[in-house]
C-alpha positions as CSV (number, residue, x, y, z in Angstrom):
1,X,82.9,19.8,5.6
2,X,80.1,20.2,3.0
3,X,78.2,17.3,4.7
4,X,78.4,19.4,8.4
5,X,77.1,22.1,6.5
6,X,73.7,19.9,5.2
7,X,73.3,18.1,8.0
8,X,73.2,21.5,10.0
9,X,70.5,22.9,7.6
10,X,68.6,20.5,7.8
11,X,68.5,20.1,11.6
12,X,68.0,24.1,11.5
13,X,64.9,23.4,9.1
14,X,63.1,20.4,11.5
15,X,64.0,23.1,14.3
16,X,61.8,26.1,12.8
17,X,59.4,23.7,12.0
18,X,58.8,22.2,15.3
19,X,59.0,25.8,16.5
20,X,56.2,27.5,14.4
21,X,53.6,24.5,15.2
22,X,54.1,25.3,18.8
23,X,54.1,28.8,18.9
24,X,50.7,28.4,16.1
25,X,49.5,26.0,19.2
26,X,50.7,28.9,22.1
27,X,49.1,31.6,19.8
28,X,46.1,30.6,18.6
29,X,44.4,28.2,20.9
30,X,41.0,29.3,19.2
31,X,41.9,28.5,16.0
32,X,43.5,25.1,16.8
33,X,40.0,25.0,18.8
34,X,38.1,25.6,16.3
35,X,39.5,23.1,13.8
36,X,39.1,20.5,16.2
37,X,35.6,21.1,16.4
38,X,35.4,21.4,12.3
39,X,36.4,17.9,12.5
40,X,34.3,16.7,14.7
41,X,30.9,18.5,12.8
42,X,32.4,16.8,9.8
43,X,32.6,13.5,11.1
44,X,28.6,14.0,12.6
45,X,27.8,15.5,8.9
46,X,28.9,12.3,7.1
47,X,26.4,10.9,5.2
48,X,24.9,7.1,7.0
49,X,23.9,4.9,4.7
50,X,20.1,3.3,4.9
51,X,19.1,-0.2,3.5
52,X,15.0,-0.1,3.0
53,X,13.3,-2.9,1.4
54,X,10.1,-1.7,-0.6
55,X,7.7,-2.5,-3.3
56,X,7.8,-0.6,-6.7
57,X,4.1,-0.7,-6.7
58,X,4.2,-1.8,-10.4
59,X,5.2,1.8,-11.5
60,X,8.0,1.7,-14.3
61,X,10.9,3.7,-14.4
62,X,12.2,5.3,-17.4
63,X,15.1,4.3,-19.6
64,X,18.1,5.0,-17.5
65,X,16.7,5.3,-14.1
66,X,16.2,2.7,-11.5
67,X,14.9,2.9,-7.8
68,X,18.4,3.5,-6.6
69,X,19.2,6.3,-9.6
70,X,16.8,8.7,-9.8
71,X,16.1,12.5,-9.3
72,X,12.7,11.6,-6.4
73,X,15.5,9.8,-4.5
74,X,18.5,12.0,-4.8
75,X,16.3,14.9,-4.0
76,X,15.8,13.2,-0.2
77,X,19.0,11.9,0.1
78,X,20.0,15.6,-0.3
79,X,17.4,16.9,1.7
80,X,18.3,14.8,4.7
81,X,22.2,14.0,4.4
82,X,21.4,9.9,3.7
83,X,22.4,8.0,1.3
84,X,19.1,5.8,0.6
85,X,20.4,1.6,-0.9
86,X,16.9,0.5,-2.0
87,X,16.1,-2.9,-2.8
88,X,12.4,-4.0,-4.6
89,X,11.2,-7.6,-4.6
90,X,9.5,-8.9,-7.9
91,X,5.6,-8.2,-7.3
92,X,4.5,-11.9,-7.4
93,X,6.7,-13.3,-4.5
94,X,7.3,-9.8,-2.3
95,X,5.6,-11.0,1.0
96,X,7.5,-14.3,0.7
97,X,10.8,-12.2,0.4
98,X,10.0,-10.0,3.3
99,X,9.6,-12.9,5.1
100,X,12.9,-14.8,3.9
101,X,14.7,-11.4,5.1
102,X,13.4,-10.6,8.8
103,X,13.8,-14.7,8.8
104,X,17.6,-14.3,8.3
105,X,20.0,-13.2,11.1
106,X,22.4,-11.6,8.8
107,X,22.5,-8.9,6.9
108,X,19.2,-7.1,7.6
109,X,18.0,-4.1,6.3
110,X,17.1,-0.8,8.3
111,X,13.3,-0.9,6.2
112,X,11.1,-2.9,5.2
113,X,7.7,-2.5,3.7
114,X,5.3,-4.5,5.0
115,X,1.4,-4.5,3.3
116,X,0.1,-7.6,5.4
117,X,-1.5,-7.1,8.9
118,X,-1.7,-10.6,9.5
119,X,2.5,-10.7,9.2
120,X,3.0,-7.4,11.1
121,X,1.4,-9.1,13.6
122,X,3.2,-12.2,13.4
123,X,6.9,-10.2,13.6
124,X,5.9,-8.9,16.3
125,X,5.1,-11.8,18.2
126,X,8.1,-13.3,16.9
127,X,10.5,-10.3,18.4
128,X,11.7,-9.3,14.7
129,X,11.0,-5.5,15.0
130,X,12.2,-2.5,17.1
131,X,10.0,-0.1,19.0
132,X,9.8,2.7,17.5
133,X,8.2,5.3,20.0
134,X,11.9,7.2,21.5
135,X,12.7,7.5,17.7
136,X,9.3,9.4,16.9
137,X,9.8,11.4,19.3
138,X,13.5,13.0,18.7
139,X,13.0,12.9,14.7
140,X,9.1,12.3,14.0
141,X,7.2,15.2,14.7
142,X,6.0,15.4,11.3
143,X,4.9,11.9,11.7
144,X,2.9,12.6,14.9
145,X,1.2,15.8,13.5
146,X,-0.1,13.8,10.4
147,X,-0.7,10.5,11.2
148,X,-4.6,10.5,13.4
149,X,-4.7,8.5,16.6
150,X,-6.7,5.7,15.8
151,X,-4.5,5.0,12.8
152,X,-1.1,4.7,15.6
153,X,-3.8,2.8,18.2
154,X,-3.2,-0.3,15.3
155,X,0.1,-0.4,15.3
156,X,1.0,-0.1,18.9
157,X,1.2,-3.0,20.8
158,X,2.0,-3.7,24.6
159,X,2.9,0.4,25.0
160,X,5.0,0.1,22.4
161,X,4.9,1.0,18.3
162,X,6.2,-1.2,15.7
163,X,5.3,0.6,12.5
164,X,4.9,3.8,11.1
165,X,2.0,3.0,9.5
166,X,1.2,4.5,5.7
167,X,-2.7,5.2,5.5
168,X,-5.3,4.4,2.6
169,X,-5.9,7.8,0.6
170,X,-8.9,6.7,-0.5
171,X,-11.1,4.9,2.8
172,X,-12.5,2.4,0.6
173,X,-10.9,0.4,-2.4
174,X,-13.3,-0.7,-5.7
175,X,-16.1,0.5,-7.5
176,X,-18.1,-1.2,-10.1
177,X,-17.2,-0.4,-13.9
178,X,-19.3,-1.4,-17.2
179,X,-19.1,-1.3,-20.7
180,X,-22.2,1.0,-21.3
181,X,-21.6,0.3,-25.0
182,X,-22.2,-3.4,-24.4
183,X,-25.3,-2.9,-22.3
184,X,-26.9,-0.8,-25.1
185,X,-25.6,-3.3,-28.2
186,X,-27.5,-6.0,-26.3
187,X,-30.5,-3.9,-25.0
188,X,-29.8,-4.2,-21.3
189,X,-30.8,-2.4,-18.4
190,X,-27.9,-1.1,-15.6
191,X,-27.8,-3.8,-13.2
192,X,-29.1,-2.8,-9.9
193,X,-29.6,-5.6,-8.0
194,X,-27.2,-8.6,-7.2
195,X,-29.6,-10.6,-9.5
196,X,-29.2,-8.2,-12.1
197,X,-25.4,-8.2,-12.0
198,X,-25.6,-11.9,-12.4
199,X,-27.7,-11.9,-15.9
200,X,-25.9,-8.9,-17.1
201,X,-22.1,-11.5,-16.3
202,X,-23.8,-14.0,-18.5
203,X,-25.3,-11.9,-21.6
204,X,-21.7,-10.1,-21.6
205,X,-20.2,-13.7,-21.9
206,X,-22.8,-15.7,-24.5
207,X,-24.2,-12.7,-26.7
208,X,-21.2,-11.5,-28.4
209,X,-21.5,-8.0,-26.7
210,X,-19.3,-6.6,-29.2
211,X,-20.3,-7.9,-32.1
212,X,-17.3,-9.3,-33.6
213,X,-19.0,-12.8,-34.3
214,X,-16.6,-14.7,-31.8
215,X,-17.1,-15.9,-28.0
216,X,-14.3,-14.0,-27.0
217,X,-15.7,-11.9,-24.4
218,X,-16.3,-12.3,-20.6
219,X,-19.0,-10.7,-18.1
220,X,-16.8,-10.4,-14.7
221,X,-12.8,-10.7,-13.9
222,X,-10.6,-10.7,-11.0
223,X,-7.7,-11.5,-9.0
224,X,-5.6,-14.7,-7.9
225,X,-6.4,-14.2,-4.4
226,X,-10.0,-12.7,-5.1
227,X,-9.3,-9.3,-4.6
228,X,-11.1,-6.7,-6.8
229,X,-14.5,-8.9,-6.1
230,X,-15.3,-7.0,-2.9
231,X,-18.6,-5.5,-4.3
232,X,-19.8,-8.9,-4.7
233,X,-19.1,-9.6,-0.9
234,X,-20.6,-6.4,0.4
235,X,-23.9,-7.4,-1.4
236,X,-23.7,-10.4,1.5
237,X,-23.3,-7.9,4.5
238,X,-19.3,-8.6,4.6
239,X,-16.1,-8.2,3.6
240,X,-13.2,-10.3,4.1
241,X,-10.4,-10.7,7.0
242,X,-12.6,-8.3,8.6
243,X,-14.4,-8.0,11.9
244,X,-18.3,-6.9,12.0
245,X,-21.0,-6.3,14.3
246,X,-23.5,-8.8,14.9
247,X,-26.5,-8.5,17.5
248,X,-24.3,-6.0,19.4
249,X,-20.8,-8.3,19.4
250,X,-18.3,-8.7,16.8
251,X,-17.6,-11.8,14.7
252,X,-15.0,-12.8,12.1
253,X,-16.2,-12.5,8.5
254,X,-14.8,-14.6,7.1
255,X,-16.4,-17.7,9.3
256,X,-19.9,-16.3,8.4
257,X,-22.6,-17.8,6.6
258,X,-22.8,-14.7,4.3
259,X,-19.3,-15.5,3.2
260,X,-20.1,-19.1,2.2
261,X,-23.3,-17.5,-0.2
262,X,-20.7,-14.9,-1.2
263,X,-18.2,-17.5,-2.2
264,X,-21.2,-19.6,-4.2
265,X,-22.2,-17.0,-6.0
266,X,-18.8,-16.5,-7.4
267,X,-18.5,-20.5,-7.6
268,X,-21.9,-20.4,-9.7
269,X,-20.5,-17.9,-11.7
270,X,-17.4,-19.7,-12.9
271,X,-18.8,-23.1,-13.4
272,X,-21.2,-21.1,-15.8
273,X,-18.0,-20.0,-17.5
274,X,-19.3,-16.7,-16.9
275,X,-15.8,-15.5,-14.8
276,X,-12.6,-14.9,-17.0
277,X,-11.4,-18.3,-16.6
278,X,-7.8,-17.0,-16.3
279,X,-8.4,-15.5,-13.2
280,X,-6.3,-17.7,-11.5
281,X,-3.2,-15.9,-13.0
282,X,-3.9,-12.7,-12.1
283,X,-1.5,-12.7,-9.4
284,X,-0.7,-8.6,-10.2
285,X,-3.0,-6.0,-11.3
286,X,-1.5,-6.0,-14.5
287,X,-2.2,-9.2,-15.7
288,X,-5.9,-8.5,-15.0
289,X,-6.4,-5.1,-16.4
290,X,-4.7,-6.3,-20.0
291,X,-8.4,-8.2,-20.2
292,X,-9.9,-4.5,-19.9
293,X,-7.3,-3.1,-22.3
294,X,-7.7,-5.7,-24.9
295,X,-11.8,-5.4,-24.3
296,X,-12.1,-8.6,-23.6
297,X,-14.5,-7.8,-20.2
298,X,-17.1,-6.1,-20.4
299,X,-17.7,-5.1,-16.6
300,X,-14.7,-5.0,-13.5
301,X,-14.6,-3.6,-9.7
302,X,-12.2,-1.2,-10.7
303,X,-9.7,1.1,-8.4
304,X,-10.2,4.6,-8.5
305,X,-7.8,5.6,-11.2
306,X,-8.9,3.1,-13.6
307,X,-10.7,5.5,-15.3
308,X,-7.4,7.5,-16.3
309,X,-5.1,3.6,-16.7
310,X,-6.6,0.6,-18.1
311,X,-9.8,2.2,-19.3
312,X,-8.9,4.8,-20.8
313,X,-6.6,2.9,-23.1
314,X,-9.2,0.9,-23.9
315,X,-11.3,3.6,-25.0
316,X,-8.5,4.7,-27.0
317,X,-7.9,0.7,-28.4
318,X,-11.5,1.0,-29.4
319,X,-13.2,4.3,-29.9
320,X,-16.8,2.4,-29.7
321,X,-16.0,1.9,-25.8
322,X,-17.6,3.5,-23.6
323,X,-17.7,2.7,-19.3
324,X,-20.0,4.2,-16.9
325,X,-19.4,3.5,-12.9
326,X,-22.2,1.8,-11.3
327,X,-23.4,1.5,-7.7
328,X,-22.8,-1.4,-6.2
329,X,-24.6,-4.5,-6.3
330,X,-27.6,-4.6,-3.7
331,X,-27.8,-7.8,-2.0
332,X,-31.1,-9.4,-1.0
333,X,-31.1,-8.2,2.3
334,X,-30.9,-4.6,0.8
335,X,-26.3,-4.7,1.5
336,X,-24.1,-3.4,-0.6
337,X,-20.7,-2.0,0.3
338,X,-16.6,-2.2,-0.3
339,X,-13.7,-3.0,1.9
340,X,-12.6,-0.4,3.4
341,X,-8.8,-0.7,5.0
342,X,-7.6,1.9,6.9
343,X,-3.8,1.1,6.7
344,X,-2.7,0.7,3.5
345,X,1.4,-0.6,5.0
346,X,3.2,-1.0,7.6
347,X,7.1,1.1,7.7
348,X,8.6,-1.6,10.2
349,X,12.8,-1.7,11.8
350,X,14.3,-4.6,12.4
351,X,15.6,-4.7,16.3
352,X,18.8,-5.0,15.2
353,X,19.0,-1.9,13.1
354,X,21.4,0.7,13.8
355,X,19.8,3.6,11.9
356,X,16.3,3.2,13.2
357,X,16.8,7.0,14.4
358,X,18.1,7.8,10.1
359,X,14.8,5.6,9.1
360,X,12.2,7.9,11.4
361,X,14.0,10.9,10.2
362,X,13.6,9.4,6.5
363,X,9.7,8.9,6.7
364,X,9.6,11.8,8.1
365,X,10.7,14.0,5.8
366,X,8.2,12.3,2.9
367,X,5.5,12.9,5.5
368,X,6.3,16.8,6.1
369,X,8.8,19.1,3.7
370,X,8.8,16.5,1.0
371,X,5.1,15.8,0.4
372,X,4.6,18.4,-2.5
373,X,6.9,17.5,-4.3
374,X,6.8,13.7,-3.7
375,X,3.0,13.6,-4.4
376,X,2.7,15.9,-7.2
377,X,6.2,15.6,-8.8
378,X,8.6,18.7,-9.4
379,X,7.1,21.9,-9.8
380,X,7.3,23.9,-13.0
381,X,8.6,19.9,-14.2
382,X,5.7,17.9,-14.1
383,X,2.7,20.6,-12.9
384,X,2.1,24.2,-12.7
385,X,0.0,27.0,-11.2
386,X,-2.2,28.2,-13.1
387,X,-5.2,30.6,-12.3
388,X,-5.0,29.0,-8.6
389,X,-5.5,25.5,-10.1
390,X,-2.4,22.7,-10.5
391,X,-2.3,21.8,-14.2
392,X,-0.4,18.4,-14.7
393,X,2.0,17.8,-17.8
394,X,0.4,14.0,-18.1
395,X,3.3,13.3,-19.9
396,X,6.1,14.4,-17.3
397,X,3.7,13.0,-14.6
398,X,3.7,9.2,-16.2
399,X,7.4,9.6,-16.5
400,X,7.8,10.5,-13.2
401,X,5.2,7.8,-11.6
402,X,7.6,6.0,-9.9
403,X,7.7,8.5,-7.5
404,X,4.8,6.9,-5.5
405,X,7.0,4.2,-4.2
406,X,8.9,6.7,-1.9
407,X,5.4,8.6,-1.4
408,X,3.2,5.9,-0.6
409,X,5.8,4.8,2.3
410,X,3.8,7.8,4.6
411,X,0.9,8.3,2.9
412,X,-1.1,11.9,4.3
413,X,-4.9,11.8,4.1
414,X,-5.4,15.3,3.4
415,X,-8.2,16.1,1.4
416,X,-8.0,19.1,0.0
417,X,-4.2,18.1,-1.8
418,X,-6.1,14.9,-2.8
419,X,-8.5,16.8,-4.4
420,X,-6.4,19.2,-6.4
421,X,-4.0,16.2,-7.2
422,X,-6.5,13.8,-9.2
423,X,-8.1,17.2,-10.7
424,X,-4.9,18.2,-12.1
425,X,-4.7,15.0,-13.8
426,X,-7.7,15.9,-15.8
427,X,-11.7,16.3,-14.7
428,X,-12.3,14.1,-17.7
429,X,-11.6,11.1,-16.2
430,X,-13.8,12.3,-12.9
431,X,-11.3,10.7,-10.7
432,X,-12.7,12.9,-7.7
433,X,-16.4,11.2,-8.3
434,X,-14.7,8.0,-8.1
435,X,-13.2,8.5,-5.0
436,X,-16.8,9.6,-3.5
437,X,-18.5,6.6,-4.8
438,X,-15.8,4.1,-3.2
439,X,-16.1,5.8,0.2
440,X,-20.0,6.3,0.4
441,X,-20.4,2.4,0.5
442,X,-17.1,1.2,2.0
443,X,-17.5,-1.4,5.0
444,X,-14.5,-0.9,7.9
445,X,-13.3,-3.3,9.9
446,X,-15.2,-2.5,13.3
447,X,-12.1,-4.1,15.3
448,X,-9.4,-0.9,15.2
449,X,-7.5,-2.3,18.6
450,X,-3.8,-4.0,18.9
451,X,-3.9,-7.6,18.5
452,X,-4.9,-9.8,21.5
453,X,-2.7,-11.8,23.1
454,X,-4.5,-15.5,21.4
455,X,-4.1,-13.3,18.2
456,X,-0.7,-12.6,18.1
457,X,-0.2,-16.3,19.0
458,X,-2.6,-17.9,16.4
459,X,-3.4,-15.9,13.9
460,X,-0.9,-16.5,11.2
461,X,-2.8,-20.0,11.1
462,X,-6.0,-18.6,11.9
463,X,-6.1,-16.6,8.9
464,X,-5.6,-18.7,6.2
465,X,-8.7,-19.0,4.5
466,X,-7.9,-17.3,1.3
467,X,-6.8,-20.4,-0.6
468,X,-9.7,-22.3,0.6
469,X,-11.5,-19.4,-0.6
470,X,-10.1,-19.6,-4.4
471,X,-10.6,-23.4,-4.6
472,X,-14.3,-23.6,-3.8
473,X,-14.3,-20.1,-6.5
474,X,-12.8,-22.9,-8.8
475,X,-15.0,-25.9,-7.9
476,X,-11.9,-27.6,-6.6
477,X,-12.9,-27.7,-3.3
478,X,-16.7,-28.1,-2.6
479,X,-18.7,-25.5,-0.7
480,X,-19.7,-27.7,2.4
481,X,-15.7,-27.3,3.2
482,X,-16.6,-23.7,4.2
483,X,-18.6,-25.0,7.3
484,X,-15.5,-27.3,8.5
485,X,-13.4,-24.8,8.4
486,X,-15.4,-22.6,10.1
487,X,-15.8,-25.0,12.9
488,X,-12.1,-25.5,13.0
489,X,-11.4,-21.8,13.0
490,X,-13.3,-21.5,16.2
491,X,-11.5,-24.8,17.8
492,X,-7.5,-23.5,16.9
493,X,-8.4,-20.8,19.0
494,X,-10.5,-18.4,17.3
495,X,-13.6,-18.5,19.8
496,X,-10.7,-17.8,22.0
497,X,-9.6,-14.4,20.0
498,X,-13.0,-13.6,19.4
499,X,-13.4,-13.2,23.1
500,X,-10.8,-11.0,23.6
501,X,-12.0,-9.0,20.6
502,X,-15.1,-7.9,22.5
503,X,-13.2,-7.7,25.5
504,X,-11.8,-5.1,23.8
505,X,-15.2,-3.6,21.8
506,X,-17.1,-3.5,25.0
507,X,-14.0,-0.9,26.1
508,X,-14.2,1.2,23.2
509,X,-18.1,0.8,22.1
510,X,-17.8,3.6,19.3
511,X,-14.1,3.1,18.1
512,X,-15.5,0.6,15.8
513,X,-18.1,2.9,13.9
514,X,-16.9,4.7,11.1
């Protein structure tokens, strides 16, 4: 009977067991409420997952940290319950990669970076990216507060927006650096005038300017794709892939005669042998400023910081160094002047994202309780108060550089924390005076609207100049090629957008000043 006897506990056990969850239930309804609404909070508080596709910016990490595993990054992922999967491109081939993505139907990402107008536009057009304007408004009130009007105007198209776009800190983007050193070894005057410039590019390139007894030097470098020559361009009224104002209407630069002398004074200068003749592999910053490292040029349109990167360490290569900023070339007409880009990227979703709402909430947060610390680094880390000035740790705040890449995806144009940021980095390298020399001269684009209907169509083919450009730089291509492709510019359709552009400019006849 011992097996009546086990079979009857155990039924007695089941029994009380069934019995005490139903009287619990009977019992304590708000209890058994209240841990079905504990599940459901911790299902909403789960963490989603964000792809974003961005560029590193050429900022290193250091040993042991990547763009995924990092402090900068865990600190938002915290701060906003996300986990963040980021992916970075190599420099040289980024655009082509963002365009290999949003080209793909699978396995798109919730972010990318885009730097490009010209493809912004395009994806667009194409139906690549979501509108972003419900999401702003349920998680981007930071956004809206610090982001100006005129910058959203560019990214809104058809009533809609496409981007959050990440404005240029700095409205301008080059100033003219020299080795002062070299002008006084070889008895030279600052260049003032465009002419000046030209003599100064050929002494620093046949004279030895440094006296080592070799012809190892060079007056002028640049970029692949001609960027860092701006000043140069300004001294002929223009500036690239930009719109200006002509006898009251607006014309493409880039189809002007002022371009063509612009592009055979640089042509002049190369066939001289005046222009490092590497150039053409600059295709990253980097590659460019080891010439100015290595003192190997003697005068470069620098950015900004230059003064505190690649000439500094030249100064410190070579103690003789010394650079002085100078203002930019004066053209004969009495021009001189920068680009001045407004938008510096473009935050875009793809349409089929299902964490567009995660990504505004993201960028966001970068944009409002985040921007301290993204901008300057930790405190007490990498800077510190002191007597009601920021002091930086340089060497915590070139560790932590990398921190720009999540910064510079919202970028805030507020003066004030610009000015105590490049301060704190030392008054030595008079970072702040750089800034106000780039943005007394810099030319804007006078044509701030969404693109036109023929441009969204036509411009990715419309806008292609830029390796014409380079080849008649190199002599490849000869300089009467300009005016063909000028007339064919206007025949695929850009007297068409040029219409609609002052359409537009004849609506909004101050929107264009700056």
């Amino acid at each position: 009977m011992l097996w009546i006897s086990k079979i009857l506990n155990t039924l007695f056990f089941v029994i009380y067991i069934l019995a005490f969850m139903f009287l619990s239930f009977l019992l304590v309804p708000e209890t058994a409420s209240n841990i079905t609404g504990n599940s459901k909070e911790a299902s909403s508080q789960e963490k989603n997952t964000i792809s974003i596709v961005i560029n590193d910016l050429s900022f290193p990490f250091p040993d042991g940290l990547d763009e995924n595993h990092n402090p900068y990054l865990t600190y938002i992922e915290k701060q906003n319950g996300l986990n963040v999967d980021v992916y970075i491109p190599p420099v040289t081939s980024y655009e082509n990669t963002v365009h290999n993505i949003l080209s793909s139907d699978t396995n798109l990402p919730d972010m990318l970076s885009i730097y490009s107008k010209i493809q912004f536009f395009r994806y667009v057009d194409q139906n690549k990216l979501m509108p972003l304007e419900g999401w702003i408004e349920k998680y981007g009130s930071g956004l809206k507060r610090v982001i100006p009007k005129e910058v959203w105007d560019q990214v809104t198209i058809g009533g809609h927006i496409y981007a959050i776009p990440s404005v240029n800190l700095v409205h301008g983007n080059e100033l003219m650096y020299i080795r002062k050193d070299w002008l006084d070894n070889l008895k030279l005057p600052q260049p003032v005038t465009l002419e000046d410039y030209k003599k100064v590019i050929q002494a620093f390139t046949e004279r030895d300017p440094d006296g080592n007894g070799k012809n190892d030097t060079f007056g002028f470098t640049m970029m692949a794709n001609l960027e860092h020559s701006s000043p140069f361009f300004g001294a002929h009224g223009v500036q690239l892939n930009q719109w200006t104002e002509r006898r009251g209407e607006l014309v493409y630069a880039d189809i002007l005669p002022e371009t063509k002398e612009a592009l055979s004074f640089l042509a002049e200068l190369y066939k001289q042998k005046w222009i490092d003749p590497d150039f053409p592999l600059h295709t990253t910053r980097q590659t460019m400023l080891e010439k100015i490292v290595e003192g190997k040029v003697g005068l470069f349109s620098a950015a900004w910081y230059d003064t505190r990167g690649a000439i500094a360490q030249n100064m410190k290569k070579d103690p003789k160094a010394k650079w002085i900023p100078l203002e930019n070339p004066i053209g004969k007409n009495g021009e001189q002047g920068v680009n001045g880009r407004t938008i510096y990227g473009y935050q875009v979703v793809p349409k089929e994202s299902l964490h567009a709402g995660d990504v505004i909430r993201f960028l966001n947060f970068i944009a409002g309780k985040g921007l301290t610390s993204l901008v300057f680094g930790f405190e007490q880390q990498v800077w510190k108060r002191k007597g009601g000035e920021i002091i930086s740790d340089f060497a915590e705040h070139d560790k932590h550089l990398y921190r720009g890449i999540y910064s510079a995806l919202v970028n805030v144009d507020d003066r004030k924390m610009l000015r105590a940021r490049v301060d704190s980095y030392g008054k030595q390298y008079r970072l702040y005076d750089n800034i106000q020399r780039v943005e007394r001269h810099a030319i804007h684009d006078a044509f701030l609207g969404s693109p036109t209907p023929t441009m969204l169509k036509k411009w990715g083919e419309l806008a292609g100049s830029r390796e014409l450009f380079v080849k008649i730089v190199l002599g490849v291509a000869p300089i009467e090629s300009f005016d063909a492709y000028a007339q064919q510019w206007k025949q695929n359709g850009g007297s068409q957008v040029t219409k609609e552009v002052n359409e537009w400019y004849k609506a909004h006849p101050h929107e264009g000043e700056q």
